[in-house]
C-alpha positions in Angstrom: -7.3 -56.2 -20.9 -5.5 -52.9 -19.9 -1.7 -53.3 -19.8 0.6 -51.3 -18.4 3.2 -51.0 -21.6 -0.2 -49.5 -23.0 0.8 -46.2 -21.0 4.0 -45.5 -22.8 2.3 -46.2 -26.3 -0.7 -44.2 -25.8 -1.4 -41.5 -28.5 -0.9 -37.6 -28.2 -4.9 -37.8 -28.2 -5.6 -40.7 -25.6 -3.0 -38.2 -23.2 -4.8 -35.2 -23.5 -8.1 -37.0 -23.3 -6.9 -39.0 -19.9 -5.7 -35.8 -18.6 -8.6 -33.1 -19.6 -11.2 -36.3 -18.4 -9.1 -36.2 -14.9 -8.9 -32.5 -14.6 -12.7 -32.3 -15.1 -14.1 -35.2 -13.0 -12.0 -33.7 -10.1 -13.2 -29.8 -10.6 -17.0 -31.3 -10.4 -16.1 -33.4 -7.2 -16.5 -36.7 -9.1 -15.2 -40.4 -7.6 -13.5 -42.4 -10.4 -17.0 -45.2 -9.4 -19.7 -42.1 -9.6 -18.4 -41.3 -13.0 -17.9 -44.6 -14.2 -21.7 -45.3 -13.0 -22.9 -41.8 -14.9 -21.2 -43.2 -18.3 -21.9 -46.6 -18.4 -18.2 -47.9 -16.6 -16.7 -49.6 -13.7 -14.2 -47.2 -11.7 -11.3 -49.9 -12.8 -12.5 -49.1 -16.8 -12.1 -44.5 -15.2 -8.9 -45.5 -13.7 -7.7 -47.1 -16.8 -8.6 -44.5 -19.1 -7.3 -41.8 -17.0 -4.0 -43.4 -16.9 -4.0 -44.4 -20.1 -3.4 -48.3 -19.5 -6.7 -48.1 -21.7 -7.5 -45.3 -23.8 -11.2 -44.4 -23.9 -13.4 -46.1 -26.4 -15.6 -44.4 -29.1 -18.5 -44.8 -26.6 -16.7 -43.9 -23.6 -15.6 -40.5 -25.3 -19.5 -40.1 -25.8 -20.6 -40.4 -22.1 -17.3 -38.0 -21.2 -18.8 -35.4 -23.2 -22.3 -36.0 -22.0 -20.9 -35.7 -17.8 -17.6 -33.4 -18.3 -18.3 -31.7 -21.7 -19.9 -29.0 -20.5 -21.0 -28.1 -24.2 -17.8 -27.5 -25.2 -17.1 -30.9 -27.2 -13.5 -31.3 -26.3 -14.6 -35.2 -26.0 -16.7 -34.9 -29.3 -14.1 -33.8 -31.1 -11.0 -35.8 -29.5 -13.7 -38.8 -31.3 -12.6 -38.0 -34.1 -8.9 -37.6 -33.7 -9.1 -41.0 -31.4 -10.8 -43.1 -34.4 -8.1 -41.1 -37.3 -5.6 -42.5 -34.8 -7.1 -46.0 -34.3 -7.0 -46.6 -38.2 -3.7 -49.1 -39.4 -0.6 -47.0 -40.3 -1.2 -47.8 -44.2 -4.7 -46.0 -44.3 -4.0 -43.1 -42.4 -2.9 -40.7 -44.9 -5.9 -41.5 -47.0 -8.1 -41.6 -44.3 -9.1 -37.2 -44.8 -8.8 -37.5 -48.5 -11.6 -39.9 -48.8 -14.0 -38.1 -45.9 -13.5 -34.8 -48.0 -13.4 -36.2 -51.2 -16.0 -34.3 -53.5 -16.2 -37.7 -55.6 -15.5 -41.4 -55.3 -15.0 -43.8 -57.6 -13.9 -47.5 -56.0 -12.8 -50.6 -57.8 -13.5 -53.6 -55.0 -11.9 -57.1 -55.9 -11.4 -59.6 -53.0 -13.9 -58.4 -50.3 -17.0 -55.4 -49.9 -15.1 -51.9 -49.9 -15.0 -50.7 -46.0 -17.4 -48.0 -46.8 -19.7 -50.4 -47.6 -19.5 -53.0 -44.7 -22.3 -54.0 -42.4 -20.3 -54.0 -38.9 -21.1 -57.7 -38.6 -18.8 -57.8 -42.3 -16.1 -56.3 -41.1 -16.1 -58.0 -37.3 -15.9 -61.0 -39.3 -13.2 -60.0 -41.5 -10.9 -58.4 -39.3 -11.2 -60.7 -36.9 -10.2 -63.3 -39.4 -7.6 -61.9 -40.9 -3.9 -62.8 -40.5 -1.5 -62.0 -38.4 -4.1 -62.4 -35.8 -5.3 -59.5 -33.3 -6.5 -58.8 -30.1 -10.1 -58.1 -29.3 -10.0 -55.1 -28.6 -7.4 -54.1 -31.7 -10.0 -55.8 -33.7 -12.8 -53.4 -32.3 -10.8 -50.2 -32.7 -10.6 -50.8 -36.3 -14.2 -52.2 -36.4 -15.2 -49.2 -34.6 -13.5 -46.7 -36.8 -14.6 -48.5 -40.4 -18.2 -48.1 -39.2 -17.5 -44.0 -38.5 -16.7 -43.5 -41.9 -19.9 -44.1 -43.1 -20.7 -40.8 -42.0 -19.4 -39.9 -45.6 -22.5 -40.8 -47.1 -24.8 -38.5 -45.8 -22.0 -35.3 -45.6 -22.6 -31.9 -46.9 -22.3 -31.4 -49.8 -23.2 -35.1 -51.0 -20.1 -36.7 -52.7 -20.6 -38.9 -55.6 -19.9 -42.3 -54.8 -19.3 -44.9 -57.1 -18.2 -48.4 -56.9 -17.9 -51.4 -58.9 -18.1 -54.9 -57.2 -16.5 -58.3 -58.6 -19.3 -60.9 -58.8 -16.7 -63.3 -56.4 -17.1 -60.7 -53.5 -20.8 -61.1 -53.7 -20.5 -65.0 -53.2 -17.0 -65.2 -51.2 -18.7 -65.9 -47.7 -17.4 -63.8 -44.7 -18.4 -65.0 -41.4 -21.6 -66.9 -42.0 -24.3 -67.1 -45.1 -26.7 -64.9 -42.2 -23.9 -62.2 -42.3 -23.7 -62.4 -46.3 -27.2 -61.5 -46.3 -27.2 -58.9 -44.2 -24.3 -57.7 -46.5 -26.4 -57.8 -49.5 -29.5 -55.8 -48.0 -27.0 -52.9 -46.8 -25.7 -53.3 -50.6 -29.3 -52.7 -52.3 -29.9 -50.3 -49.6 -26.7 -47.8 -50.3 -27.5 -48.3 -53.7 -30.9 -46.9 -53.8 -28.8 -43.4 -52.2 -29.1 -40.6 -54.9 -25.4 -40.3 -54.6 -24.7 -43.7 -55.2 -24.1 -45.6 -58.2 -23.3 -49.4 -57.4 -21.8 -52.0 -60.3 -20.9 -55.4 -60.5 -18.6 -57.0 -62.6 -19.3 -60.2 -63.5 -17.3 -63.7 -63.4 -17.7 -64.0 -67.0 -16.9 -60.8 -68.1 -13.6 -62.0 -69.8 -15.0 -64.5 -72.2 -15.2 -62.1 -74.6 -11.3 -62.0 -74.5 -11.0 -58.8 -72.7 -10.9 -57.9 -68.6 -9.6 -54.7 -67.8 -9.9 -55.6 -63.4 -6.5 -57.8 -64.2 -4.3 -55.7 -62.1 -6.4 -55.6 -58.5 -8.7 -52.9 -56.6 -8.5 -48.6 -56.7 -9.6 -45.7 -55.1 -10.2 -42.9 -57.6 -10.3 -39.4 -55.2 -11.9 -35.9 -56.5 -10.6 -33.4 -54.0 -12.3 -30.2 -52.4 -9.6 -28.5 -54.8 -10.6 -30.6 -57.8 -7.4 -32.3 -58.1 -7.2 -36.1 -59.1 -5.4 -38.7 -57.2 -5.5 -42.6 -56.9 -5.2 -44.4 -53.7 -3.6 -48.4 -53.7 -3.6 -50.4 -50.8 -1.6 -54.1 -51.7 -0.7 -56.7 -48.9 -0.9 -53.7 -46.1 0.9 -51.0 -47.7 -0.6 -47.8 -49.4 0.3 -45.5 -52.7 -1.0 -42.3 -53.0 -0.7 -41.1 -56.7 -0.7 -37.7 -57.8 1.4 -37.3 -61.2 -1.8 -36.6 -63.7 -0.1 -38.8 -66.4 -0.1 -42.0 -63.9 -3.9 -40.9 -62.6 -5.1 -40.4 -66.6 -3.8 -44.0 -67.4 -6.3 -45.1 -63.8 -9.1 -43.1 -64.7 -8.8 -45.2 -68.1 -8.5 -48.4 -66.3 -11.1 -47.3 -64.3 -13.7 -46.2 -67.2 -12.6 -50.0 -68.9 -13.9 -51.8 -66.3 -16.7 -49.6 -65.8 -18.0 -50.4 -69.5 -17.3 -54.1 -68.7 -19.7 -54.2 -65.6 -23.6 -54.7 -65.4 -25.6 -51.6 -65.3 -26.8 -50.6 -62.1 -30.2 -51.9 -62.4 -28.8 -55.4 -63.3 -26.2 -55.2 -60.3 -29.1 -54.3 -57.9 -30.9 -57.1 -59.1 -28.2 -59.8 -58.7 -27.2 -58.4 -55.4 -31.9 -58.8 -54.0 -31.3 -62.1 -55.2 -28.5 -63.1 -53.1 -30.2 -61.3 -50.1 -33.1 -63.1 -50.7 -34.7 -59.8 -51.3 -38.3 -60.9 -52.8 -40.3 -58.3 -55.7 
């Protein structure tokens, strides 16, 4: 529901959007009720937007650039600025690096790496999680995890690699429906050219040796072929830069690599939980 404190909270993006989506629905003679009905809205859900008790939704930015874009795709583009905006505080910074990134190389320990979430995944899980949120909090950041999948098919294809604990593959989210669903997208990303997909298993320490001790990464190859590592604990974030501390990751990194199944194994595991049959 829209509230008014909404107004004084709105984004730099959400104002100009309100007020470039007023401007133009007036120049073309436009009723807040005939543009909500060309887009898909109620005049109240217009009014909202406009004044930003409600900042427009992914989909509502869509329809404004379909009725008041004109070609120009002020709407398209304020998409992208609305979802940056939309993302929590912690991931913000990293948020570019990793949609620019020329390579990729994830360490995933208690849940699926966002990238990788089926929308259903991550409804469950943020919806879940604690403190609790709103609805529509919960779809902002739903909304905005699914938009950076558009990653996988960017030119020029980065490298993506990640490397799965077993205990993600079996931790239900949701429902066991969803967990299958989950495992399909899995095998699916992992049949991509550009994507190499790895699990480590539960047993992988009985050997005496299990170099994922110390929690998840985000190894990041920049457009400028510089190095840095990403951390994310308990809702706070560390980007890394100084090459010693990144060498001693990329180490870590190749460790737990060398401890996981190969790719064919892991894509094998993960059919059999989807119930994927040869």
């Amino acid at each position: 529901m829209a509230r008014a404190e909404n107004k004084e909270m709105a984004s730099p993006t959400a104002k100009l959007v309100a007020d470039v989506a007023k401007k133009a629905r007036i120049r073309k003679k436009l009723t807040q009720e005939q543009l909500g009905k060309e887009i898909g809205f109620s005049a109240a859900a217009v009014s909202a937007m406009e004044t930003c008790a409600q900042p427009a939704s992914d989909e509502m930015l869509a329809g404004l650039e379909r009725a008041l874009g004109d070609g120009m795709g002020l709407f398209e583009q304020a998409r992208i600025y609305m979802r940056m905006e939309a993302y929590p505080p912690q991931f913000k910074p990293h948020a570019p690096l990793e949609q620019a990134a020329l390579s990729l190389h994830l360490y995933s320990t208690p849940i699926v790496h966002g990238l990788f979430q089926t929308e259903d995944y991550a409804q469950a899980l943020i919806s879940g999680s604690y403190p609790p949120l709103s609805e529509q909090r919960v779809k902002q950041l739903v909304e905005g995890r699914m938009v950076r999948k558009v990653l996988f098919d960017r030119e020029p294809l980065p490298m993506i690699e990640l490397i799965l604990e077993e205990s993600v593959l079996t931790r239900v989210i949701g429902n066991a429906a969803i967990m299958r669903a989950q495992m399909r997208h899995l095998a699916e990303c992992a049949r991509r050219r550009n994507v190499t997909l790895n699990v480590l298993a539960l047993d992988c320490g009985k050997f005496g040796e299990y170099a994922g001790d110390r929690g998840g990464m985000t190894l990041v190859e920049t457009p400028q072929h510089e190095h840095l590592v990403y951390l994310e604990p308990q809702d706070e974030s560390l980007l890394i830069s100084d090459p010693a501390k990144v060498s001693t990751y990329a180490q870590r990194y190749a460790k737990i690599r060398s401890q996981a199944m190969g790719p064919r194994e892991s894509l094998d595991l993960i059919e059999r939980l989807a119930g994927v049959e040869e």
